[in-house]
N, C-alpha and C positions, 0 to 999 in steps of 0.2 A: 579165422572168420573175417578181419578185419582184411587181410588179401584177398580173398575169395570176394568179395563184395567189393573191392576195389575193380578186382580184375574183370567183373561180372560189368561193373558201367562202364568200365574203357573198352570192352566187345560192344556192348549196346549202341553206347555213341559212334561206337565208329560203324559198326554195317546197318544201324535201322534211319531211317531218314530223318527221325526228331531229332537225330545226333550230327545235320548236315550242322549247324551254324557253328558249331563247335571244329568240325573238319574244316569250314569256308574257311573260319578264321585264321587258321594254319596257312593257311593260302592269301588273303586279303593282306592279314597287319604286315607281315612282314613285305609285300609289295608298298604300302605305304611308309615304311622304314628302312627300309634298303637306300641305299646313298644313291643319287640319282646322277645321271647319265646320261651327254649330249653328244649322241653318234653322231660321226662326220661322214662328209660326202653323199646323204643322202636329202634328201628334200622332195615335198608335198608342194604340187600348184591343183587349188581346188575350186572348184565351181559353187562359187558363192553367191548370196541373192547382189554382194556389193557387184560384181561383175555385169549382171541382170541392170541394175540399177544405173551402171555407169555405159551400158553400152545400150540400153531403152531394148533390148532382148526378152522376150518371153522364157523364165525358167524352165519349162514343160517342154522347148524346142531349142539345140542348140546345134549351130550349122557346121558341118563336117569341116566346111573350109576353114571357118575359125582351129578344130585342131589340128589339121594339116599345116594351118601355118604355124602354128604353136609346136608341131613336132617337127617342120623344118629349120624353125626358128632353135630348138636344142639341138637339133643334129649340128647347125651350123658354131654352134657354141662349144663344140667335145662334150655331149652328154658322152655317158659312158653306157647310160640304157636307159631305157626310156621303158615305163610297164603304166600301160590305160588300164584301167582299172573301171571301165566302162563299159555299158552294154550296149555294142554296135551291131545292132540285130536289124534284120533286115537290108532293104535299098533306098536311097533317099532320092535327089535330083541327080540325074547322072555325071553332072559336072561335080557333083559336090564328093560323090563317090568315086572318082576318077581321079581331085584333085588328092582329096586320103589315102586313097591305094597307091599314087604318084610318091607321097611325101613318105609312105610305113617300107615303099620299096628301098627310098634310099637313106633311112635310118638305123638302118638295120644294125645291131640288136633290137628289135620291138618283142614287147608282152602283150598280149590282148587279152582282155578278161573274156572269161566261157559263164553261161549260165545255167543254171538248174533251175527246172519249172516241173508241173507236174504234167503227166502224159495226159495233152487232149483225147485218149482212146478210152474213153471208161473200160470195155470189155479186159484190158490190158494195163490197169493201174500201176501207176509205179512214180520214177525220178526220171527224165530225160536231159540231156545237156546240149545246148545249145552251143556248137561253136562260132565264134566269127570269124567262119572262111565262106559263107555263105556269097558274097561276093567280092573276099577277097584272094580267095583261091588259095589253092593248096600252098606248104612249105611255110606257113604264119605258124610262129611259134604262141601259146597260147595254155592260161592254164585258169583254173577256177577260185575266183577272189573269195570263199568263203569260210566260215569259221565254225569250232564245234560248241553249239550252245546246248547247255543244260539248264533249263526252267530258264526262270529268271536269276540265275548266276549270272556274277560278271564273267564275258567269254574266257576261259583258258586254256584249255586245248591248242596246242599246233596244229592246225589242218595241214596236213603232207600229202592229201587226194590218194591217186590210184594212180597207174600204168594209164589207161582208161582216162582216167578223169585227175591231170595231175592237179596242183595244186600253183596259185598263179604264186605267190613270194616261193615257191619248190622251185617252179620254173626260174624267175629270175635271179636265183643263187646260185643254179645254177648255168646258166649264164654268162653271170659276174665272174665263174672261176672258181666258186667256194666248194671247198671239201664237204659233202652232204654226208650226215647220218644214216645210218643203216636203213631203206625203204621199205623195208619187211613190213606188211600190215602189220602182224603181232607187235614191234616195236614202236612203231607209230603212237599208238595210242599213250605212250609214256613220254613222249614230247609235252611240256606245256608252258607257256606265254610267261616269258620275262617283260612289265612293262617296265620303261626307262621314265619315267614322269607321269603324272595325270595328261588329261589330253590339252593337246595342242604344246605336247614338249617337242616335236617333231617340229624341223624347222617349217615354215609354212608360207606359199606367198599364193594370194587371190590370182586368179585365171585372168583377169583384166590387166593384172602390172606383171605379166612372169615376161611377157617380150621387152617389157621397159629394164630390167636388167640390165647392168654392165656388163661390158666384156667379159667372158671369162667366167662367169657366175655360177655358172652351171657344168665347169669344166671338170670331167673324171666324174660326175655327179650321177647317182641312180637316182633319176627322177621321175616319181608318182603321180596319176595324172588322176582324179576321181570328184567324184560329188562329193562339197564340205556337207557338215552334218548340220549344218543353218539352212541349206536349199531346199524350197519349196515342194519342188517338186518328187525330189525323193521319198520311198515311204520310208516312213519313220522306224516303222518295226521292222525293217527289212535291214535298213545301212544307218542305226543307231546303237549301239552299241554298249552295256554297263560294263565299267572297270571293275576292280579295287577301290582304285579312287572314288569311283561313286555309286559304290555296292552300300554305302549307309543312309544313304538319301535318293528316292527316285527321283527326285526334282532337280538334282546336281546333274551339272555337265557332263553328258555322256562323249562317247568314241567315236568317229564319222568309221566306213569300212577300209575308207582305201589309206587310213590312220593306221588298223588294225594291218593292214595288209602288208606297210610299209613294215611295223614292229615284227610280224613274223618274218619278212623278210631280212633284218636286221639279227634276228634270234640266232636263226641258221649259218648267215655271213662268220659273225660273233663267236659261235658257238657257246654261248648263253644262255640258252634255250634251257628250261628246267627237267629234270626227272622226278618222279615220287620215290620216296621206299617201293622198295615190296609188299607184301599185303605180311607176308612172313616178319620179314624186319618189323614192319610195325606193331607184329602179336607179340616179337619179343620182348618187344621195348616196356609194350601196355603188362605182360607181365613182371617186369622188371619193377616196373615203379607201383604195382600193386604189392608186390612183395616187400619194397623198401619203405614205402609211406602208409601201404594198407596196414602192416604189423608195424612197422618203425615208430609213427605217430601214436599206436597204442600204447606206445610205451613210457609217451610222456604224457606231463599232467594239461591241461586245457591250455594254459596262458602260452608256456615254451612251443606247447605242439600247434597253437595257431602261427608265434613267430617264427619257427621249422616251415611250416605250411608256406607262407607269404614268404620267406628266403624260399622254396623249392619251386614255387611258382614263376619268381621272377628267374631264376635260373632256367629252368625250363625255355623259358620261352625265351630266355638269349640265347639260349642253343640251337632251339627252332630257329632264330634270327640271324645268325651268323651260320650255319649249314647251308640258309636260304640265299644270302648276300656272297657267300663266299666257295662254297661246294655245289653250287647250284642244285643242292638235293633239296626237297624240304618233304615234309613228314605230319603226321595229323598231332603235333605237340599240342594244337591249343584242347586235344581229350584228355591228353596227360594233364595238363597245366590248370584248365578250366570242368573236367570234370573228373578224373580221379583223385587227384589233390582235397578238394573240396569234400567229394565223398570219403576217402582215408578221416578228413580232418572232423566231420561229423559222427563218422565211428568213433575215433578216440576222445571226443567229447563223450558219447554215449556211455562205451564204456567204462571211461573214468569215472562216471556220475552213476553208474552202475554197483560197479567195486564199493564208492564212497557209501552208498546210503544201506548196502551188507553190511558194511565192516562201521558205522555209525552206530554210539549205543543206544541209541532210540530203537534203532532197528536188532538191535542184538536181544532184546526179550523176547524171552519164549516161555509160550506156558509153563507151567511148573510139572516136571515128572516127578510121580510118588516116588518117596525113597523106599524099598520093601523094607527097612528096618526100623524103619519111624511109623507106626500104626496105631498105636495102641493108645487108647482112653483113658488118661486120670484127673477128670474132672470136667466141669462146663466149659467147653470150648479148647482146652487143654491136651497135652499127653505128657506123660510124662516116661519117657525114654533113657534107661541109660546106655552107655553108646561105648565106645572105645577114646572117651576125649576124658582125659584125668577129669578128676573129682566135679563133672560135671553132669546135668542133665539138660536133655535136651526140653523146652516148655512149649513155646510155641513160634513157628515159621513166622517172619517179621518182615521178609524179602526172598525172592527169585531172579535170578539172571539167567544167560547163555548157559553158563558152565557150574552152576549153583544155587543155592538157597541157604539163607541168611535164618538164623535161627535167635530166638530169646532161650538163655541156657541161666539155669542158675547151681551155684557150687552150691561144697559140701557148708559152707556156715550162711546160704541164705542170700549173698550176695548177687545180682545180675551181673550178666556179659553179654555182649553178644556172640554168636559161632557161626563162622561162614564156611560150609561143605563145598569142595571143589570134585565134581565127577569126572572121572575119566572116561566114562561112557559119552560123557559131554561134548568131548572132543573127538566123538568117531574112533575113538581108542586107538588116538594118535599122539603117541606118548611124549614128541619134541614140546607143542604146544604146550601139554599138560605141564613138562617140566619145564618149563623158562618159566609158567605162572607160580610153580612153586620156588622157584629158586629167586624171582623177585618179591613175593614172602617173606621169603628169610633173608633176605638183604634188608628188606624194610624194617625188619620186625627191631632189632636191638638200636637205630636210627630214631625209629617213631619214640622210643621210651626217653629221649635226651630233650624229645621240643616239645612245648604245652603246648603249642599252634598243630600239632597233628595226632591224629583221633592213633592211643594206643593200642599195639596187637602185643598181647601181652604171651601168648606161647604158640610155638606152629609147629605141629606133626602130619604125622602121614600114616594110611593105612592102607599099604599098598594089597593084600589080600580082597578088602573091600572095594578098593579100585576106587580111595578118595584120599585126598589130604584137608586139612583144617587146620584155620587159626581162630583164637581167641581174641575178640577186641574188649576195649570197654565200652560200654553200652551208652548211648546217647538218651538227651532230656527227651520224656512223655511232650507230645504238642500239646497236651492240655494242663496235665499234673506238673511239668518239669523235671525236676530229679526224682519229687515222690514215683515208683513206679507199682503199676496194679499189674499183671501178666494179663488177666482179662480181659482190658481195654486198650495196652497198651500201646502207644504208634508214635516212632520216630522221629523227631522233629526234625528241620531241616529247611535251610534257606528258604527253598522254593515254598514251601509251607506259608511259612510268613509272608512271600510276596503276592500267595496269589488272595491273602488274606489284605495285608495293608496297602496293595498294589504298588506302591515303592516308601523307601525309607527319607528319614532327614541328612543334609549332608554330614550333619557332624557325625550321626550315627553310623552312615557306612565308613565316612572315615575311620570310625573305631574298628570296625569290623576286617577291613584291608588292615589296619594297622596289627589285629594279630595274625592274620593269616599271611600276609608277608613275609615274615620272620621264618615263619614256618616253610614257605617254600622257599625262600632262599637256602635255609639248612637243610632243606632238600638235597637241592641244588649242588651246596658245597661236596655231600656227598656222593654224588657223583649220578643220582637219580632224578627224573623227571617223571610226572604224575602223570601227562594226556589225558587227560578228560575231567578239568575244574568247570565244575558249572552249578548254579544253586543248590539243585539236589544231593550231591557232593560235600555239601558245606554242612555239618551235623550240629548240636551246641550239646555241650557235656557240662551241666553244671552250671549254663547260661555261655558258657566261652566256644566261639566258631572255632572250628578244626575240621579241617581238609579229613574227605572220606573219600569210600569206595577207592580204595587203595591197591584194587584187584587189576589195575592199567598201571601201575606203577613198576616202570623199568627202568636197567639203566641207560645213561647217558651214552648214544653212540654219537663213533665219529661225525657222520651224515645224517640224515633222515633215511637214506634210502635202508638203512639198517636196523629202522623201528617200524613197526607194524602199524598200518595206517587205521588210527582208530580214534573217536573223540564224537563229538556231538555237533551238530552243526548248527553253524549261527555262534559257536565256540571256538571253532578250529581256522587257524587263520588263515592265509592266502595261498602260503607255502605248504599250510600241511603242518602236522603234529607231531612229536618228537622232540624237540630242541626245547631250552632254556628261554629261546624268546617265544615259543609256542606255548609255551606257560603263561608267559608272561600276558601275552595278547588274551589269553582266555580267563585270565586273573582280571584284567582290565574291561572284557565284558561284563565279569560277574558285578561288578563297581559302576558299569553304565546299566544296568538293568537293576539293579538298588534301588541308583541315585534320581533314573530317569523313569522308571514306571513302565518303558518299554518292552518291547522284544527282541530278541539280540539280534533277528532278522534287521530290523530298524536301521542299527548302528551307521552312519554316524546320526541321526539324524532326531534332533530337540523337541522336546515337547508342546506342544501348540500352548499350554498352559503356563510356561516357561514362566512370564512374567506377574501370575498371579500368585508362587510360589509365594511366601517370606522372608524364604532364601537363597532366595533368585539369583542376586549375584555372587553369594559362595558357589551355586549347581554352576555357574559358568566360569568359574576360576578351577572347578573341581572338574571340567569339560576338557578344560583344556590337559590337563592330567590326562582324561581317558583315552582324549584323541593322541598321547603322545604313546603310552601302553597299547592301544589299538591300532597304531599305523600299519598303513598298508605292505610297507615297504620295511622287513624286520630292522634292518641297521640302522631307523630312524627311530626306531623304539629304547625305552630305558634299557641300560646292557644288562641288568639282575632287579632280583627284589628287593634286594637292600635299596637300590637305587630309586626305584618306586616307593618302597617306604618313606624315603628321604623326602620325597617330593610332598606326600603327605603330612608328614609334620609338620611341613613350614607351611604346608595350608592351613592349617590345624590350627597354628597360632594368628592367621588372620583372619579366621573365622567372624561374621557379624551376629551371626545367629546362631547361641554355641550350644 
């Protein structure tokens, strides 16, 4: 599920349009991090307002003769080609048009920019091109200064024109001499714009100083002749242009065109020039990393599978980054990287928090199904059942869980116990589960008889015809009577009982209460089992003395976690997850803040507002520092066993102020 929904928003992003800024960015960042690049031999003289300014010239008129001497002035200097980048439409003063046509005769290589307007024929709508041979006559090489834009994208596309309508940096590459790319329409469109810097990386000198040059300045030089992108009189939306560079802000310095015109012509020289994937390559790719991070990330717990997530991300996009700088390929990584990533890494949060709050024993109660063999009426409120469980009967149902219900049983001379039924119907009559809960039963059983700190299971059988097994415990204090017990009214006492009655304890008190129940999971411990799910209700008193209960999660000790079933209570279970020796430990260290502080174990770490009105204020803050040390976040910072926690407690114990 977890690839399928990966796979599902790397198609979305990448073919529907709310997924462009995700594509752009594949394209923009690495323009702005690519190592940049100062081509030579080519150079920009632009018509600036400082030109306007320095020669008292109206920007909206500038006279033929001024670039006629401007291009005899390069010819005489070894330009290598000279490309105007201008629209010289029409006829002007005939000297002025006489002395241009004079100076483009004998500088030959020249480029002249061509124009596209719309056709004045309404009847016949269309694109028409203007060239300028109108009075310069045939044999003028010439091609069309324009760019492919998309919305408001920064330009990227290589314009390569037509046969028809070539394209003016096409033309002047070649030219130059340059080896050109396949002209195939079809292939055209897979050209697109390598920039070498934000604008004005191109070297650049104002149209008033390009005669004042030294010698030589301009020698072997392809130089650009057009309107800078500060003039007046050019329209703005027409020869302005957004990069990369200033695709985040519309207010940042934009591209002049005969800028753009120079880079595409550089692209081609270079061969620089970028390609895309295929549409193919990039469906493989997008299933690749649905498949590896959509299911991969499920597989781990929240905290690992975000820092998986953020190493795959930054990886991602160096790859995008280095393909783009170095293969001149570049590919839509930032949908991998910005939006499948992100979506994989919201799945396996979900379903992690999914899995956890199933397999939580809050959540693992289920109504109680009648047993067909327990029915029967022997007194008010009562039955009295005997069963297949030596010399005992059954009295009255005390508890219900997933896989069972807890019974009050009493033997042949009178005595209580309690009897807990485990159904195999309970477990979908999947017989592995059933038996690892039996066989950590009887692993427990002759363990539990060695420590008073844990509630005894005094015999365990099985009646596999019936399709249950059963243990025998001893029966916990009445919450009201104590040990007196009545079967008519009777009800189990237990930690939680008391807290939700005296809402927390004194510190010397919980001290006593860790002090026996420590012992106890340590010999746990020793023997090689760990509990998973300590939490007040858990904590029974027999007799007045706390002992560790619901012993029906008690397995043994694996190597890993990944080798214990993920179960326990939450606001109990620690950061890492349930299983281990210090995962006792941290849920043993709740039960002790939720005593001592009157809280919820949601709370944790955090004190009570009433802190200083206690009495025993500053034992609850010497006794804090304890919990915070059992409750750290980070297990290795925690006590390494219960003995060692015990330890800590007794030396509290004796500097107690309020005993």
């Amino acid at each position: 599920m977890g690839a399928l929904l990966t796979l599902l928003a790397g198609v979305v992003l990448l073919q529907l349009p709310f997924g462009g800024p995700w594509v752009n960015a594949s394209y923009n960042l690495p323009s702005l991090f690519a190592p940049g690049v100062a081509p030579e031999n080519v150079g920009i003289i632009g018509l600036d307002e400082q030109t306007c300014d320095a020669w008292g010239i109206s920007p909206d008129h500038w006279s033929r003769t001024l670039h006629a001497r401007l291009i005899d002035h390069l010819h005489a200097d070894h330009a290598r080609l000279i490309v105007v980048d201008l629209q010289l439409l029409g006829t002007n003063a005939p000297e002025e048009d006489a002395a241009l046509v004079a100076s483009l005769s004998r500088a030959q290589p020249v480029v002249l920019d061509a124009v596209r307007i719309a056709k004045p024929d309404p009847n016949f709508p269309g694109i028409m091109t203007l060239r300028p041979t109108n009075f310069l006559g045939p044999g003028i090489e010439w091609g069309i200064g324009a760019v492919q834009i998309e919305g408001d994208l920064p330009a990227r596309r290589l314009y390569t024109g037509t046969d028809d309508d070539p394209s003016l940096a096409w033309t002047a590459a070649r030219l130059s001499g340059a080896t050109l790319p396949d002209s195939n329409s079809a292939n055209q469109a897979t050209y697109w714009l390598r920039y070498y810097g934000p604008p004005g990386t191109l070297p650049y000198v104002s149209y008033h100083k390009a005669t004042n040059q030294p010698a030589g300045y301009y020698s072997n030089q392809v130089v650009f002749i057009g309107g800078n992108r500060s003039l007046g009189f050019l329209n703005e939306k027409l020869d302005r242009f957004y990069t990369p560079f200033t695709a985040w802000s519309r207010h940042a310095e934009s591209i002049s065109g005969v800028e753009l015109v120079a880079t595409m012509y550089l692209n081609l020289v270079r061969h620089d020039y970028l390609r895309r994937m295929p549409w193919w390559g990039e469906f493989l790719l997008l299933l690749g990393s649905a498949v590896l991070f959509g299911a991969g990330l499920a597989l781990l717990r929240p905290l690992p599978a975000l820092g998986w997530a953020v190493a795959a991300m930054l990886a991602v996009s160096l790859v995008g980054l280095l393909g783009f700088c170095f293969t001149n390929l570049w590919w839509a990584w930032g949908v991998v990287a910005g939006g499948q990533i992100p979506c994989a890494l919201a799945w396996s949060v979900l379903y992690r928090t999914h899995r956890l709050t199933r397999t939580t024993t809050a959540t693992w109660v289920m109504p109680a199904r009648p047993t067909p063999t327990i029915a029967l009426e022997s007194g008010p409120g009562l039955v009295g059942v005997p069963t297949g469980i030596p010399e005992h009967t059954l009295v009255k149902r005390i508890g219900a869980g997933a896989y069972g219900e807890v019974w009050l049983a009493r033997d042949v001379v009178g005595a209580y116990h309690a009897v807990k039924l485990v159904h195999l119907a309970r477990f979908d009559r999947n017989p592995e589960p059933f038996e690892r809960e039996y066989r950590g039963i009887s692993a427990y059983s002759p363990i539990s008889l060695s420590h008073p700190g844990l509630l005894h299971v005094l015999l365990v059988g099985r009646r596999d015809q019936e399709g249950y097994f059963y243990y025998v415990m001893e029966l916990g204090d009445d919450a009201k009577t104590g040990s007196t017990i009545d079967p008519v009214t009777y009800e189990p006492r237990n930690l939680d009982q008391d807290l939700q009655i005296r809402q927390r304890l004194p510190v010397a008190e919980c001290i006593e209460i860790i002090l026996q129940l420590a012992p106890a999971l340590d010999h746990l411990h020793r023997h090689g089992l760990i509990h998973r799910d300590i939490k007040p209700s858990n904590i029974v008193f027999v007799e007045g003395v706390p002992k560790l209960a619901d012993i029906g999660l008690v397995t043994k000790l694996a190597a890993t976690d990944h080798h214990v079933t993920y179960v326990g209570t939450e606001g109990y279970i620690p950061p890492e997850g349930p299983g281990t020796i210090l995962a006792d430990l941290y849920s043993l260290g709740v039960v002790l803040y939720r005593m001592s502080m009157g809280l919820n174990a949601k709370q944790l770490p955090a004190l009570p507002n009433s802190l200083h009105d206690r009495p025993d204020a500053r034992d609850l803050l010497q006794l804090n520092q304890i919990i915070s040390t059992a409750c750290a976040p980070e297990a290795a910072k925690r006590y390494p066993s219960a003995a060692a926690l015990h330890q800590a407690l007794l030396e509290l114990k004796d500097r107690l102020t309020v005993p």
